[in-house]
C-alpha positions in Angstrom: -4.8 19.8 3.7 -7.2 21.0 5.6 -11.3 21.5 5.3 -13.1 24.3 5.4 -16.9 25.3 5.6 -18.1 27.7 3.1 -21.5 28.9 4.7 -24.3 31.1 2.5 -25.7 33.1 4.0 -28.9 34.9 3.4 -30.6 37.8 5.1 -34.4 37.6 5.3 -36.2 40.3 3.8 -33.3 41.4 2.3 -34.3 43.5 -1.3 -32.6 42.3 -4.1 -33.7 42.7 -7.8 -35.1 39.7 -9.2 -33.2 37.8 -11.5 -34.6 37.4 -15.3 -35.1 33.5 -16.4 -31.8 34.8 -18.1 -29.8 35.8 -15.5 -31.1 32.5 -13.2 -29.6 30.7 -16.1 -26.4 32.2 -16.3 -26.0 31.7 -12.4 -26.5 28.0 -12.4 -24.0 28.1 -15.1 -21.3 30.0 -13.0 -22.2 27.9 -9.7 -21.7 24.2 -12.1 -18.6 25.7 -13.8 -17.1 26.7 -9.5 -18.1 23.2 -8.9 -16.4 21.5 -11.7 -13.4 23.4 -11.2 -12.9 22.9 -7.1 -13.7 19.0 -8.3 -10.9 19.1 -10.7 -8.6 20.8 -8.2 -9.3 18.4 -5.9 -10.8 20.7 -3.4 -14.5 19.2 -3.7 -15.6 17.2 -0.4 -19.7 18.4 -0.5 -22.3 20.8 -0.8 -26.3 21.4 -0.1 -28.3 23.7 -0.5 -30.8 24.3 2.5 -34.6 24.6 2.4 -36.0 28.0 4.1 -35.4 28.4 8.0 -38.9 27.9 8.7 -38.9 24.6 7.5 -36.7 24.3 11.1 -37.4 21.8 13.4 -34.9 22.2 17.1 -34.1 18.5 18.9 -33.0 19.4 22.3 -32.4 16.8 25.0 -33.1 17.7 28.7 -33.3 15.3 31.7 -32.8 12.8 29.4 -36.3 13.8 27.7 -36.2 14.7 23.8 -38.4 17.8 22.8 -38.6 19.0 19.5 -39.9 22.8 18.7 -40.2 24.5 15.4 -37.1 26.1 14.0 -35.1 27.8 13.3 -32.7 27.6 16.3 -31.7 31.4 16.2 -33.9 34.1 16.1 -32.3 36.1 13.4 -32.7 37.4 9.7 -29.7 36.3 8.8 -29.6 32.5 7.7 -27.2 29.4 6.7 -28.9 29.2 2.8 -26.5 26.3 2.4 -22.5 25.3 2.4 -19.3 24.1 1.0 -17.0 21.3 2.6 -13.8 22.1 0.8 -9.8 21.1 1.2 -7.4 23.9 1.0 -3.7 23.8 1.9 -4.5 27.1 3.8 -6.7 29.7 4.5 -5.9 31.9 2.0 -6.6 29.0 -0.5 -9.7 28.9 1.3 -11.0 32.4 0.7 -9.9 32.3 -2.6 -12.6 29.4 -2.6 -14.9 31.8 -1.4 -14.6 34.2 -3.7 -15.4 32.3 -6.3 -18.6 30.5 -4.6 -19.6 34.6 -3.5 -19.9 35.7 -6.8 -21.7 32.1 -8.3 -24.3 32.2 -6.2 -24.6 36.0 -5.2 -24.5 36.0 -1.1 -22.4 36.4 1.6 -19.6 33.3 2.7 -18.4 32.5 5.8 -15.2 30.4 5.7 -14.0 28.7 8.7 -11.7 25.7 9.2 -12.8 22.7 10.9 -11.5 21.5 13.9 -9.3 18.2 14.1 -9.5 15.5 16.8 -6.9 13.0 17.1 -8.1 9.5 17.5 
């Protein structure tokens, strides 16, 4: 098996109609039910959901000095909104993953494999 990151993604300023309390409801029911199911598939490793980019801070080490600046690291308005570490026997297991965790929680996923390093 192998894992595989499952990054939301967000785009800042991007429009989208506000959900209704019932509609927020109904999503945190369709993102528990994806997590119960990978769990009981044994796909589960983690999850987290991130805080907004601003909240940033960049650690950088130069000349062996540490300096720390306000994040994010990327100038961008697209963001990491939070992730998936999954097990899948392949990638198309994986983006069948992804598929699923797209339309729980309603953004973009980025799946890619992690790399292995032999002891």
């Amino acid at each position: 098996m192998t894992k595989y990151l499952l990054s939301v993604h967000s785009v800042e300023g991007e429009v989208r109609p506000r959900m209704t309390d019932e509609e927020m409801k109904q999503s945190w029911k369709e993102v528990q039910l994806l997590h119960d199911e990978m769990k009981s598939a044994g796909a589960w490793v983690s999850t987290g959901a991130l805080h907004e980019p601003d909240t940033a801070t960049v650690v950088r080490v130069a000349g062996g000095e540490v300096m720390t600046t306000d994040g994010p690291f990327a100038e961008s308005k697209e963001h990491l909104g939070g992730f998936y570490v999954i097990e899948a026997k392949d990638l198309d297991a994986a983006l069948a993953w992804a598929s699923k965790a797209a339309a729980a929680v309603r953004h973009p996923i980025e799946v890619r494999p992690f790399r292995v390093f032999e002891a």
